[in-house]
PDB file of the backbone (N, CA, C, O) and the ligand in Angstrom, with CONECT records:
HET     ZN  A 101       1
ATOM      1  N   UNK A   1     -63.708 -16.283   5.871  1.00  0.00           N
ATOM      2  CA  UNK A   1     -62.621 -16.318   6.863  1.00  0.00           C
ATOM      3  C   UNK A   1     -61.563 -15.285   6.502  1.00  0.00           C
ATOM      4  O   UNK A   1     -61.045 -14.524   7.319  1.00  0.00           O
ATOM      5  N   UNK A   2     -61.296 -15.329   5.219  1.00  0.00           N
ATOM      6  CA  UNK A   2     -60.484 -14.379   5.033  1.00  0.00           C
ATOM      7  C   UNK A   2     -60.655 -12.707   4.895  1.00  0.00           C
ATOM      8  O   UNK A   2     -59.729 -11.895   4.873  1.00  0.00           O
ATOM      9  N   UNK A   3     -61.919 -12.455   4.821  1.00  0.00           N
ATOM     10  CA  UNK A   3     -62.432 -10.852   4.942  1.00  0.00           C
ATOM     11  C   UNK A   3     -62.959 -10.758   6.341  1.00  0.00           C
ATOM     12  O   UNK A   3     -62.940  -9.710   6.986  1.00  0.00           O
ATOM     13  N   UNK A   4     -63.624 -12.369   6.965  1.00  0.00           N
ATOM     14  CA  UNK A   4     -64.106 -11.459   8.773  1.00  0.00           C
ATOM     15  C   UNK A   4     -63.296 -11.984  10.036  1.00  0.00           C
ATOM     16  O   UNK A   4     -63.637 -11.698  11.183  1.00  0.00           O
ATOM     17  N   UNK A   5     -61.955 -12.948   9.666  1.00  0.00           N
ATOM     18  CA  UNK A   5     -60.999 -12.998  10.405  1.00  0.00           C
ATOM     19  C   UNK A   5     -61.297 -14.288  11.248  1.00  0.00           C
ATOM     20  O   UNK A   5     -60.422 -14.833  11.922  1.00  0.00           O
ATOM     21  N   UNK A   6     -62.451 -14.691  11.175  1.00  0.00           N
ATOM     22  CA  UNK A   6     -63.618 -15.993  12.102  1.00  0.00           C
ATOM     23  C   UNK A   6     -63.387 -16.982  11.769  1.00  0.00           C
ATOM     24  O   UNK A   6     -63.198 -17.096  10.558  1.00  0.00           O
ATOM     25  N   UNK A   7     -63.296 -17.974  12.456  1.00  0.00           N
ATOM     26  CA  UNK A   7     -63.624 -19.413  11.380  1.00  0.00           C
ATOM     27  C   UNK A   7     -65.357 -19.847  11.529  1.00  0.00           C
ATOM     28  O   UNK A   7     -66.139 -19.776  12.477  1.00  0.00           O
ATOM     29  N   UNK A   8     -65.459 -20.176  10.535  1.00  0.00           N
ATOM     30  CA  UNK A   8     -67.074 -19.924  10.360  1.00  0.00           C
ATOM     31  C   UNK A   8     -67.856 -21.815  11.361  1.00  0.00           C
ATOM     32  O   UNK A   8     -68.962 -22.067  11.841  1.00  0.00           O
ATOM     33  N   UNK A   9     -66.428 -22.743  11.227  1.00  0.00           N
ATOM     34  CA  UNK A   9     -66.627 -23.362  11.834  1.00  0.00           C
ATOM     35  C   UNK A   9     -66.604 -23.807  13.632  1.00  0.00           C
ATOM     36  O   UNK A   9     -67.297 -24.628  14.233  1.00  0.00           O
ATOM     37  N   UNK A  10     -65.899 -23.215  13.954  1.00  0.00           N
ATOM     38  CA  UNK A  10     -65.523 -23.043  15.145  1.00  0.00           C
ATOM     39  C   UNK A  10     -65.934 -21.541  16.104  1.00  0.00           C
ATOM     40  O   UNK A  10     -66.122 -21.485  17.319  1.00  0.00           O
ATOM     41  N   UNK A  11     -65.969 -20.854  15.493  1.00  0.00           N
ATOM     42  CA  UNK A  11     -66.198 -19.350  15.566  1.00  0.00           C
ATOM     43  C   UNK A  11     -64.375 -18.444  16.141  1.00  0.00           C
ATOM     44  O   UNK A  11     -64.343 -17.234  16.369  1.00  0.00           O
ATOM     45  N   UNK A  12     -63.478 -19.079  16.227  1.00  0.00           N
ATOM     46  CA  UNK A  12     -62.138 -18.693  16.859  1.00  0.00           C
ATOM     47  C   UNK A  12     -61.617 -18.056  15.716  1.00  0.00           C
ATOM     48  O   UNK A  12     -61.851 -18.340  14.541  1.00  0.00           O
ATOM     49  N   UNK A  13     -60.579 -16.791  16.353  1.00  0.00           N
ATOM     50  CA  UNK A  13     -60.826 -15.576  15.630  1.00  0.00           C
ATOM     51  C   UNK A  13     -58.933 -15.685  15.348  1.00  0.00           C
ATOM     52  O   UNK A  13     -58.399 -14.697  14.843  1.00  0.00           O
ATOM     53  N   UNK A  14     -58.222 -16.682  15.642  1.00  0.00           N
ATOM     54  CA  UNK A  14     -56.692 -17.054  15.426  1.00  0.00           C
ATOM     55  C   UNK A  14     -56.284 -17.316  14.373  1.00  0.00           C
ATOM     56  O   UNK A  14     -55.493 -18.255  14.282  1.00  0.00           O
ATOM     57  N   UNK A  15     -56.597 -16.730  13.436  1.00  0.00           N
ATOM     58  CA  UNK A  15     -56.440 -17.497  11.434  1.00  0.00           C
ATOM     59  C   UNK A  15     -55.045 -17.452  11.394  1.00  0.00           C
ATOM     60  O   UNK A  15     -54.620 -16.666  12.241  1.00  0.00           O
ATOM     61  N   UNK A  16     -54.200 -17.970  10.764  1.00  0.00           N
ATOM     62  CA  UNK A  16     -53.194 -17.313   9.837  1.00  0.00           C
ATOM     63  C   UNK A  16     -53.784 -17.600   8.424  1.00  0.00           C
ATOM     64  O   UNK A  16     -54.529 -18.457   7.951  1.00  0.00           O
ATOM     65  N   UNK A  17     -53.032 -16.356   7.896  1.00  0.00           N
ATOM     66  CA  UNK A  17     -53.567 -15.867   6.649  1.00  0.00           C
ATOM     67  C   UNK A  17     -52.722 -16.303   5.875  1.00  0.00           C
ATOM     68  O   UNK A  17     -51.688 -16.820   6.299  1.00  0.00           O
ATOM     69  N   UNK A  18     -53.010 -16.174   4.500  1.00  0.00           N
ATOM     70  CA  UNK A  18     -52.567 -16.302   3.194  1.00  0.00           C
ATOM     71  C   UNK A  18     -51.118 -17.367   3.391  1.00  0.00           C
ATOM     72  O   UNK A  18     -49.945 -17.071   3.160  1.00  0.00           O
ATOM     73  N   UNK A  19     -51.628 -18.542   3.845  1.00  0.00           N
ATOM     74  CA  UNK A  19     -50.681 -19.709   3.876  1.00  0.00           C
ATOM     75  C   UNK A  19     -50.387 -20.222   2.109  1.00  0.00           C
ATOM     76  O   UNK A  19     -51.284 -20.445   1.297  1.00  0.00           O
ATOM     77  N   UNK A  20     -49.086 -20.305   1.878  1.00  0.00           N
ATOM     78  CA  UNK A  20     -49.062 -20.987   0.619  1.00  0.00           C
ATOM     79  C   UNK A  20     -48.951 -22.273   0.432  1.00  0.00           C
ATOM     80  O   UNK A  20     -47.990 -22.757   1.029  1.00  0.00           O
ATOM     81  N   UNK A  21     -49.938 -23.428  -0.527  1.00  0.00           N
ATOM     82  CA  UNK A  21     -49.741 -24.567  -0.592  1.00  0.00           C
ATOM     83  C   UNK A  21     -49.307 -25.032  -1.734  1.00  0.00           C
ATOM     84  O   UNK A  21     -49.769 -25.042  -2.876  1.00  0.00           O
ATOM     85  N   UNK A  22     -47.717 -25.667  -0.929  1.00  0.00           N
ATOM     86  CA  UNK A  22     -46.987 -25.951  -1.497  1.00  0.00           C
ATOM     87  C   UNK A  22     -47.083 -27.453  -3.113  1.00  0.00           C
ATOM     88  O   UNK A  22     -47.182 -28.632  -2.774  1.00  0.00           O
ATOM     89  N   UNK A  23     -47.036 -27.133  -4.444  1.00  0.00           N
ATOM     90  CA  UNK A  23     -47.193 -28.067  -5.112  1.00  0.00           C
ATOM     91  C   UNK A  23     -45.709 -28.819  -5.621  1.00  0.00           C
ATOM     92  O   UNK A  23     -44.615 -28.830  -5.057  1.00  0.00           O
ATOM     93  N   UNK A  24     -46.074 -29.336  -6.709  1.00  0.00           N
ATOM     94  CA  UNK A  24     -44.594 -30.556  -7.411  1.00  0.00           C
ATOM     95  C   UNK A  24     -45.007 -29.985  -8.861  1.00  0.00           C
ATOM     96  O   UNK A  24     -46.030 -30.260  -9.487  1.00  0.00           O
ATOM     97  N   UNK A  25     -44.142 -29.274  -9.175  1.00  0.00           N
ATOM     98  CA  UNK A  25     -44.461 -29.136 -10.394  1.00  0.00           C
ATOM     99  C   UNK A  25     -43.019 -30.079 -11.544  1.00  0.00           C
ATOM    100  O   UNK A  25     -42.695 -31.208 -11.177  1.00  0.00           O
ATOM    101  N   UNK A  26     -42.468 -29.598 -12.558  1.00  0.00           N
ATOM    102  CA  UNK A  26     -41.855 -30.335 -13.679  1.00  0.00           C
ATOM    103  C   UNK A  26     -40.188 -30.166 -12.936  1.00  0.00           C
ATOM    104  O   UNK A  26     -39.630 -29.157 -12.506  1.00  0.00           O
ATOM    105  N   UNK A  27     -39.696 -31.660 -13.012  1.00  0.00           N
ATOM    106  CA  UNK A  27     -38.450 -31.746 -12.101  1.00  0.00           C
ATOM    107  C   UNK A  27     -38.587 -31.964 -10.556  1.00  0.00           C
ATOM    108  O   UNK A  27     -37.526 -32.081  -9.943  1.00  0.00           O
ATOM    109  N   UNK A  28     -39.738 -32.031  -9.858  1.00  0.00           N
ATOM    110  CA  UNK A  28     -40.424 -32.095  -8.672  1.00  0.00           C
ATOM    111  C   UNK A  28     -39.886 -30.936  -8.036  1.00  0.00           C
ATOM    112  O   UNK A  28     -39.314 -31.193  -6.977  1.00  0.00           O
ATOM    113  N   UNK A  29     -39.910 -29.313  -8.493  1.00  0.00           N
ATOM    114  CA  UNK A  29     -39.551 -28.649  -8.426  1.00  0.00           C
ATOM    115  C   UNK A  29     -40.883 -27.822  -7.597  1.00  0.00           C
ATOM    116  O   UNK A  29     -42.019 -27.666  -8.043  1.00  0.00           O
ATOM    117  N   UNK A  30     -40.286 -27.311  -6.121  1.00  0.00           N
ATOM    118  CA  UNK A  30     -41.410 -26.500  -5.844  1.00  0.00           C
ATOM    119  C   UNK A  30     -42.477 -25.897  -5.669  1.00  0.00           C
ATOM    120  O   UNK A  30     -42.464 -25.975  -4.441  1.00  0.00           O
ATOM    121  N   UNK A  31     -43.687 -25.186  -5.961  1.00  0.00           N
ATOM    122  CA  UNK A  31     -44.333 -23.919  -6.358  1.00  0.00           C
ATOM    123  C   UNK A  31     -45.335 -23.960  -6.108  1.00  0.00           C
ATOM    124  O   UNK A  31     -45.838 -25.082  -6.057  1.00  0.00           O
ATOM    125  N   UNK A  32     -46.055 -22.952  -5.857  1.00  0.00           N
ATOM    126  CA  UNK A  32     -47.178 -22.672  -5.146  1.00  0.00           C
ATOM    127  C   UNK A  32     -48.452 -23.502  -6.376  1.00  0.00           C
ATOM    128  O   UNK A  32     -48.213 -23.825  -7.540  1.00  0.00           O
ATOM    129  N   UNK A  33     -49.845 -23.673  -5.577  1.00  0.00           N
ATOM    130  CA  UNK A  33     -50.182 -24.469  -5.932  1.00  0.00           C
ATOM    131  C   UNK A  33     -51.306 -23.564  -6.559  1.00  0.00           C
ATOM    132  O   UNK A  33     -51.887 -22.606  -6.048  1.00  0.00           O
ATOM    133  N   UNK A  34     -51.503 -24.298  -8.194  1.00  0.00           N
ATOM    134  CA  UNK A  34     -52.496 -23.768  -9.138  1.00  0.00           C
ATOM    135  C   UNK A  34     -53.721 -23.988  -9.308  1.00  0.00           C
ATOM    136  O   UNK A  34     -54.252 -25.070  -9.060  1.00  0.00           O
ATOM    137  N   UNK A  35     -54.449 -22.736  -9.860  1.00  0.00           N
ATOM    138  CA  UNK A  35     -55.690 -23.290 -10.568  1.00  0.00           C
ATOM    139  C   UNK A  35     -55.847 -22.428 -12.069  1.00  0.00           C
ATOM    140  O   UNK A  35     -55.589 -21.260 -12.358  1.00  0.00           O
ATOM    141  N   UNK A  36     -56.514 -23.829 -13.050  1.00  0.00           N
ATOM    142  CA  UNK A  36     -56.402 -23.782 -14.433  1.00  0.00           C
ATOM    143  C   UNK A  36     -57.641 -23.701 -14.581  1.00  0.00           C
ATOM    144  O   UNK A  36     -58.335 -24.535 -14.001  1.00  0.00           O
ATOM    145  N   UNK A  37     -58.119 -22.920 -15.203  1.00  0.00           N
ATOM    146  CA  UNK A  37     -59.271 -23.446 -16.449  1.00  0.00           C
ATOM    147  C   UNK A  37     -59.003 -22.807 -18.076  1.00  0.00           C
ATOM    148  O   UNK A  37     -58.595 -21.670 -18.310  1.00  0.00           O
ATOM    149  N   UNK A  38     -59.274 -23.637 -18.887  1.00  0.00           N
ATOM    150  CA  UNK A  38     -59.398 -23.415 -20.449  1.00  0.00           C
ATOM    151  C   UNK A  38     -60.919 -23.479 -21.259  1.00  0.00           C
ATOM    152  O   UNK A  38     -61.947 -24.075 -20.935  1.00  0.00           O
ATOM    153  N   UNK A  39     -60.676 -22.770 -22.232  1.00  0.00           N
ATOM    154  CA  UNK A  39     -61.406 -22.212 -22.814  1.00  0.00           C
ATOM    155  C   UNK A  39     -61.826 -22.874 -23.723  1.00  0.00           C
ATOM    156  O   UNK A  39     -62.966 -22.843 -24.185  1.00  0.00           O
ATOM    157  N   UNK A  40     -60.676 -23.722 -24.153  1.00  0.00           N
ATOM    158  CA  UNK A  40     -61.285 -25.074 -25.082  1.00  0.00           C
ATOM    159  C   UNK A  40     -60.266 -25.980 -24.997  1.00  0.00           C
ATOM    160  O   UNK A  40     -59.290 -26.134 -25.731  1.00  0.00           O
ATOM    161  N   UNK A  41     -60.747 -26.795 -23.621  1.00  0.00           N
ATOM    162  CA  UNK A  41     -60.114 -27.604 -23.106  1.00  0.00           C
ATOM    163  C   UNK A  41     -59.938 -29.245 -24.500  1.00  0.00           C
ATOM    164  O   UNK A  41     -58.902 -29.893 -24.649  1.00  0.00           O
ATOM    165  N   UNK A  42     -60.617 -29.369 -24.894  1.00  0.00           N
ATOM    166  CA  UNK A  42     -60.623 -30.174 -25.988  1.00  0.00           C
ATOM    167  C   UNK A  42     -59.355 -29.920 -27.418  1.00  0.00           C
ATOM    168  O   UNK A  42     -58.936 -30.809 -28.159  1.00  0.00           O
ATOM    169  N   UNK A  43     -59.059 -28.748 -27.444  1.00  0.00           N
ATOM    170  CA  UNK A  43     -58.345 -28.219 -28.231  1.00  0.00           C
ATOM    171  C   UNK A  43     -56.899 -29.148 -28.097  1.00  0.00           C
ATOM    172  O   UNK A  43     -56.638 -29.417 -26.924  1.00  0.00           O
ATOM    173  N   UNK A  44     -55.915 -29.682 -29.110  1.00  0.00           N
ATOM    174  CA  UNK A  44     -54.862 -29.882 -29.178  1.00  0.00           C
ATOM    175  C   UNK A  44     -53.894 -28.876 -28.543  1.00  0.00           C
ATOM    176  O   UNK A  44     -53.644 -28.825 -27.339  1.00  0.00           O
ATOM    177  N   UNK A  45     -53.466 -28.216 -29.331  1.00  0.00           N
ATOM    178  CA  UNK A  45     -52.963 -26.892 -28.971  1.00  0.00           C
ATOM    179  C   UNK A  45     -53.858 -25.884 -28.672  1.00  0.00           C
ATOM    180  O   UNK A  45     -55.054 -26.031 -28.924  1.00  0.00           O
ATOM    181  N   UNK A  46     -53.317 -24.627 -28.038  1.00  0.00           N
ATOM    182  CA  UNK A  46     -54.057 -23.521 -27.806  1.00  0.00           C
ATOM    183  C   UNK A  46     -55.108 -24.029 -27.066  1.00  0.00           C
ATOM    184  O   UNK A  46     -56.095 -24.389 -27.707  1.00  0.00           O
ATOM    185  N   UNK A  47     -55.124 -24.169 -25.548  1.00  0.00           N
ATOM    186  CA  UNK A  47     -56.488 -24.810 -25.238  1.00  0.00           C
ATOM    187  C   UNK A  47     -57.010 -23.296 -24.418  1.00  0.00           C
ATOM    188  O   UNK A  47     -58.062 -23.100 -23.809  1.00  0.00           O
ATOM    189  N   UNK A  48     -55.732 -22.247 -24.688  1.00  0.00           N
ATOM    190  CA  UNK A  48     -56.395 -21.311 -23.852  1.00  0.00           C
ATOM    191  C   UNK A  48     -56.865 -21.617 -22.478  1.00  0.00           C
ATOM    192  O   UNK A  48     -57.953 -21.688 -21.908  1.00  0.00           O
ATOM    193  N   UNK A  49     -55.528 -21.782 -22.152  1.00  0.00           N
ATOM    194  CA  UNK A  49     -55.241 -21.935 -20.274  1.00  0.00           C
ATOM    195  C   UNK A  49     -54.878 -20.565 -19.813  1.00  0.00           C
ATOM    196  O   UNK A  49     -54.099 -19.730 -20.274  1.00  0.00           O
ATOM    197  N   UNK A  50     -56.012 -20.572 -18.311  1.00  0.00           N
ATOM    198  CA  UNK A  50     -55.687 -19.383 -17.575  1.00  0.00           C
ATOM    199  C   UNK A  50     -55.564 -19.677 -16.497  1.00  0.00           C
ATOM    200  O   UNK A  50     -56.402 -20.500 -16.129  1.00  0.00           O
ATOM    201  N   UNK A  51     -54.846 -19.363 -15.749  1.00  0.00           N
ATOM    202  CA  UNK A  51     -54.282 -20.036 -13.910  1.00  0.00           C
ATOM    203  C   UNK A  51     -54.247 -18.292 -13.242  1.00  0.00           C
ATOM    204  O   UNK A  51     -54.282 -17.121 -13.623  1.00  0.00           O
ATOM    205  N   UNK A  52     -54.141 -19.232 -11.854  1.00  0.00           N
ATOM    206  CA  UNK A  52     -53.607 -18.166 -10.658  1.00  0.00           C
ATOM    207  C   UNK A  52     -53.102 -19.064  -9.653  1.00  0.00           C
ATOM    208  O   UNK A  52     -53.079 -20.282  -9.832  1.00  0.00           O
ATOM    209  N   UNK A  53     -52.589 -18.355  -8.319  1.00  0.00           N
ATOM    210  CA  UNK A  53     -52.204 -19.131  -7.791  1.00  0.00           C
ATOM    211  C   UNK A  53     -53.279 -18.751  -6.366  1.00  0.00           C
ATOM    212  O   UNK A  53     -54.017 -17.770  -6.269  1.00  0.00           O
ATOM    213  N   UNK A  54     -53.009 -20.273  -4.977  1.00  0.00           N
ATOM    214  CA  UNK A  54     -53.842 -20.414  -4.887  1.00  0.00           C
ATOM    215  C   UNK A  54     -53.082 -20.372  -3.359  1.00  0.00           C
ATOM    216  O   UNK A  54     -52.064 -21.003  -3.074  1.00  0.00           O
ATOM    217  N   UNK A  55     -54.049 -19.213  -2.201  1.00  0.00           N
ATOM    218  CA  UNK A  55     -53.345 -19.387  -0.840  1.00  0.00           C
ATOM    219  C   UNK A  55     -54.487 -19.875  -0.210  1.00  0.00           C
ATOM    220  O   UNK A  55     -55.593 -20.021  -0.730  1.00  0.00           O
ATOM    221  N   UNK A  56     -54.045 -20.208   1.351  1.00  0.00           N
ATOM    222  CA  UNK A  56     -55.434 -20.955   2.282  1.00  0.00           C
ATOM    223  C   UNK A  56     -54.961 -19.995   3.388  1.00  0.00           C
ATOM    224  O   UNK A  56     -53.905 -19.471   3.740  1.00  0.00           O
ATOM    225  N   UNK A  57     -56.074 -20.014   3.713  1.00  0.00           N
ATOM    226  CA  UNK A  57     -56.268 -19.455   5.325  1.00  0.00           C
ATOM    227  C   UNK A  57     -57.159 -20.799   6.516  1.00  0.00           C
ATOM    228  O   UNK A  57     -58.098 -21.553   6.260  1.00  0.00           O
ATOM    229  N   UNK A  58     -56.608 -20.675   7.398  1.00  0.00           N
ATOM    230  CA  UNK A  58     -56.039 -21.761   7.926  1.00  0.00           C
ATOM    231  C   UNK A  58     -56.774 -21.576   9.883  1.00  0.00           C
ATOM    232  O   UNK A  58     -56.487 -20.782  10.779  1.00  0.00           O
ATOM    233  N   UNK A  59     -57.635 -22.586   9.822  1.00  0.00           N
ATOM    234  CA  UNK A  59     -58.235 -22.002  11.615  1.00  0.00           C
ATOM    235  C   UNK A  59     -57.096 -22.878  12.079  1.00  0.00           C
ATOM    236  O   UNK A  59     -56.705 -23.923  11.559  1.00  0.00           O
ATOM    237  N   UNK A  60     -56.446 -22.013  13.588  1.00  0.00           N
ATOM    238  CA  UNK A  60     -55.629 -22.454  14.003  1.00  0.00           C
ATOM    239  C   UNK A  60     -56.109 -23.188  15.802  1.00  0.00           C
ATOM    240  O   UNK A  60     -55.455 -23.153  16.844  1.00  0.00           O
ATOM    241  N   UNK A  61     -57.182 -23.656  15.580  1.00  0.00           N
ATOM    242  CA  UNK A  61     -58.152 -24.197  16.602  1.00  0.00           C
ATOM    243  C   UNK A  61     -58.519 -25.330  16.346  1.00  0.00           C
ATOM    244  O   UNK A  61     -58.175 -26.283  17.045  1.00  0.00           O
ATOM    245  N   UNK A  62     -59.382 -25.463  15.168  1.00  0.00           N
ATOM    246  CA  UNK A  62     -59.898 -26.602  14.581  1.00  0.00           C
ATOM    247  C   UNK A  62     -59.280 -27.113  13.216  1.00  0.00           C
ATOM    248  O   UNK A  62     -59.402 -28.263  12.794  1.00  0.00           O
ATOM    249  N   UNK A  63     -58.603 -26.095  12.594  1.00  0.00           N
ATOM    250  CA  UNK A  63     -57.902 -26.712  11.388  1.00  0.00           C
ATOM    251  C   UNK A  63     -58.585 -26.525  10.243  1.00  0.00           C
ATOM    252  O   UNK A  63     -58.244 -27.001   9.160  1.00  0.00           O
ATOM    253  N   UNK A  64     -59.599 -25.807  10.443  1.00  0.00           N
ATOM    254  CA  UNK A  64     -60.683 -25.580   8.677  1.00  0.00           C
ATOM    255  C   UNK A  64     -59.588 -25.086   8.023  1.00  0.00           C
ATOM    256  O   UNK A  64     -58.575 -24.687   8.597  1.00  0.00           O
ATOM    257  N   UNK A  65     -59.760 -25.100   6.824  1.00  0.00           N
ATOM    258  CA  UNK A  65     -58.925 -24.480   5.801  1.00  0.00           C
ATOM    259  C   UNK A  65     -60.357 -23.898   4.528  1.00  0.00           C
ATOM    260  O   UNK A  65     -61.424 -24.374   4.141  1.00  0.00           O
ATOM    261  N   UNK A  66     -59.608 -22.721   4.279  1.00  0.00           N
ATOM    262  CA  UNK A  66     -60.275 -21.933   2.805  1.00  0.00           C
ATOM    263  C   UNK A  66     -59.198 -21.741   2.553  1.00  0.00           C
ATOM    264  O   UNK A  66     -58.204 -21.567   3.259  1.00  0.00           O
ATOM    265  N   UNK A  67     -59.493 -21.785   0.580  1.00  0.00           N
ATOM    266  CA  UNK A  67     -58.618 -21.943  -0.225  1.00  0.00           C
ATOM    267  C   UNK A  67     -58.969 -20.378  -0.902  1.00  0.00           C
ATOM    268  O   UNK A  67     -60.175 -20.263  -1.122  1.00  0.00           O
ATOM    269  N   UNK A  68     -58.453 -19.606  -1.136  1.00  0.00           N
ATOM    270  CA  UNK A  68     -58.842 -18.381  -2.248  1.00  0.00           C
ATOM    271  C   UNK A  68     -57.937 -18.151  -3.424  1.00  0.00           C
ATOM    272  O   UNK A  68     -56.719 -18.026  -3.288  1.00  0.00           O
ATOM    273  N   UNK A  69     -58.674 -18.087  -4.802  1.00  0.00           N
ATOM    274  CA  UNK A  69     -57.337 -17.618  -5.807  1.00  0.00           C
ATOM    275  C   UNK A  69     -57.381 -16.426  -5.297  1.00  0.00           C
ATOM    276  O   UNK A  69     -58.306 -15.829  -4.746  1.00  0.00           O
ATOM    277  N   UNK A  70     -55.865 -16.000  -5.617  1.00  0.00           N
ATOM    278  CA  UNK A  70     -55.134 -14.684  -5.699  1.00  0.00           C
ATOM    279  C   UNK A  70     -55.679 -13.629  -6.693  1.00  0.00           C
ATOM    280  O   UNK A  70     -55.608 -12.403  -6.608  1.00  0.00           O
ATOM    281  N   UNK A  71     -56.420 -14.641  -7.957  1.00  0.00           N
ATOM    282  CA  UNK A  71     -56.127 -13.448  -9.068  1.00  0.00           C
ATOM    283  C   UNK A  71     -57.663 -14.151  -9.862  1.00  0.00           C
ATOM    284  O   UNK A  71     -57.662 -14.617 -11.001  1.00  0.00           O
ATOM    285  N   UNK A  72     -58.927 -14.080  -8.928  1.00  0.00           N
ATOM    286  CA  UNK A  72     -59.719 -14.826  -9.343  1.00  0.00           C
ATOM    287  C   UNK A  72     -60.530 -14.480 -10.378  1.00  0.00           C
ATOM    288  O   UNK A  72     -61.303 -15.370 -10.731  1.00  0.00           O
ATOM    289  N   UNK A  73     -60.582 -13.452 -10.969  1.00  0.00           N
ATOM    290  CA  UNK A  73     -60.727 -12.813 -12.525  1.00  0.00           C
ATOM    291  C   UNK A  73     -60.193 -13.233 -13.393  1.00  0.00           C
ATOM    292  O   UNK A  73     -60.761 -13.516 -14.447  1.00  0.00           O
ATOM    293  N   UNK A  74     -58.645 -13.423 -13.124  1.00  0.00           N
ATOM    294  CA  UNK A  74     -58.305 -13.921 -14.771  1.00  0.00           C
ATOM    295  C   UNK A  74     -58.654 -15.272 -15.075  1.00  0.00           C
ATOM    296  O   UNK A  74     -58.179 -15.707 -16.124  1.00  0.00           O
ATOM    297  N   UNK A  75     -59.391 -16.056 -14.383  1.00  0.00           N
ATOM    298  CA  UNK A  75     -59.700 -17.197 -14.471  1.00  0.00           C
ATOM    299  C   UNK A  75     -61.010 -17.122 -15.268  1.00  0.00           C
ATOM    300  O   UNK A  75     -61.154 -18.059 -16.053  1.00  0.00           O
ATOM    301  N   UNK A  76     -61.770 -16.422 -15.247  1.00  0.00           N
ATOM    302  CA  UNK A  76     -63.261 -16.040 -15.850  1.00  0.00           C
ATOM    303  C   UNK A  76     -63.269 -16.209 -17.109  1.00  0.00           C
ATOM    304  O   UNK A  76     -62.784 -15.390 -17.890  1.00  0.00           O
ATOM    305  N   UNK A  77     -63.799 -17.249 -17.439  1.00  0.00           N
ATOM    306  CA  UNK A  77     -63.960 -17.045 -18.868  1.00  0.00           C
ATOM    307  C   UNK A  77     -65.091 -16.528 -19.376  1.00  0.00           C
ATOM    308  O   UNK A  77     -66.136 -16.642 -18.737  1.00  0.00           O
ATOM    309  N   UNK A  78     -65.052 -15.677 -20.990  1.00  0.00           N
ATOM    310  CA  UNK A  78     -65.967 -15.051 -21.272  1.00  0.00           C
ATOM    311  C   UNK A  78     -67.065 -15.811 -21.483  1.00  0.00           C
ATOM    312  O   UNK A  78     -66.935 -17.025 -21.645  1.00  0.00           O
ATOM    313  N   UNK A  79     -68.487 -15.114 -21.516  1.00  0.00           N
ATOM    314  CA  UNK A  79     -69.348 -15.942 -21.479  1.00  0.00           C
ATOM    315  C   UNK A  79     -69.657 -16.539 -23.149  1.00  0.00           C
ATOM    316  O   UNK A  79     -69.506 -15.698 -24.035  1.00  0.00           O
ATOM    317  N   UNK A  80     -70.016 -17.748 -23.510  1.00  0.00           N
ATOM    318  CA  UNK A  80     -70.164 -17.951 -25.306  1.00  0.00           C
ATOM    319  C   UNK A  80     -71.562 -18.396 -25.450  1.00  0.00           C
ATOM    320  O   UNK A  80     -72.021 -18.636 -26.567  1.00  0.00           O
TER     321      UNK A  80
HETATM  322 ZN    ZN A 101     -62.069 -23.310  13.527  1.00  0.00          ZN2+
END
């Protein structure tokens, strides 16, 4: 949806783009909404957390939503 402009469900070509969804983060403060993964999630400290943030594109017909990270590489962890 977000590279052919379509909704794949509906086929209507009215998206708005790169909607931000809104989260609660510490203090119920604001901010766009994340995604984490770690590297050694088991770890006490250092679990080696990597985030991005996360927009939707949005059919404005039927209401599908896709979610895309922004920055979906730094999330990759190396392979072990
Ligand atoms: Zn649709």
């Amino acid at each position: 949806m977000k590279n052919s402009g379509r909704c794949p469900k509906c086929d209507c070509t009215d998206i708005v783009a790169d909607a931000k969804v809104i989260d609660r983060g510490h203090m119920h403060v604001k901010d766009d909404m994340t995604l984490a993964v770690y590297a050694d999630p088991g770890a006490i400290f250092f679990q080696g957390e990597r985030t991005t943030k996360v927009s939707a594109w949005v059919c404005t017909e039927c209401g599908y939503v896709e979610f895309y990270a922004a920055y979906p590489k730094r999330i990759k962890l190396p392979k072990s």
